[in-house]
C-alpha positions, 0 to 999 in steps of 0.5 A, spaced: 159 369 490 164 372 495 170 369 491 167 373 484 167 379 487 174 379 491 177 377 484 172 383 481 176 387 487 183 385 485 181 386 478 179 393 480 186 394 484 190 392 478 188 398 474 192 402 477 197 400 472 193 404 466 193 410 471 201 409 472 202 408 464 200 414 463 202 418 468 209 416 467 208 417 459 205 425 460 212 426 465 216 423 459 214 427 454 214 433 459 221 433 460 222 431 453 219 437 451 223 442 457 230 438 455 229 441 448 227 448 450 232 449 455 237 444 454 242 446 458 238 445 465 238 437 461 241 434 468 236 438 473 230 436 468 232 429 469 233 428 476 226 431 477 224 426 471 226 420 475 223 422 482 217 423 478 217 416 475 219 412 481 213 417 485 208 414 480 211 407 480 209 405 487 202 407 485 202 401 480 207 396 486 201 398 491 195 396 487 198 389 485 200 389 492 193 390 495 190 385 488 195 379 491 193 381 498 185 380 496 186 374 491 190 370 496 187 371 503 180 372 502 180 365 499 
């Protein structure tokens, strides 16, 4: 009983993955989006762009992180 609900958990836990797709998904397209209204603040826009995605990754990495913690110490 307890291993089928600890790999419900990491199964859970791994969806933060989706979340982080389209997070990053929706900050491209913005910048996409405010690069062609306002081309010449392309470098500002980008930075930005990159420290948002990279904030939004670790969301996915802490998510797979806590899966692989559940699945291989609650055996």
């Amino acid at each position: 009983m307890t291993r089928g609900l600890v790999a419900i958990a990491a199964g859970i836990a791994v969806l933060a993955g989706l979340g982080t797709g389209i997070g990053e998904g929706l900050v491209a397209s913005k910048a996409v989006e405010a690069i062609g209204r306002n081309p010449e603040a392309e470098n500002s826009i980008r930075t930005t762009m990159i420290l948002g995605i990279a904030l939004t990754e670790t969301v996915a990495l802490y998510g797979l992180l806590t899966a692989l913690i559940l699945i291989f110490v609650f055996k």
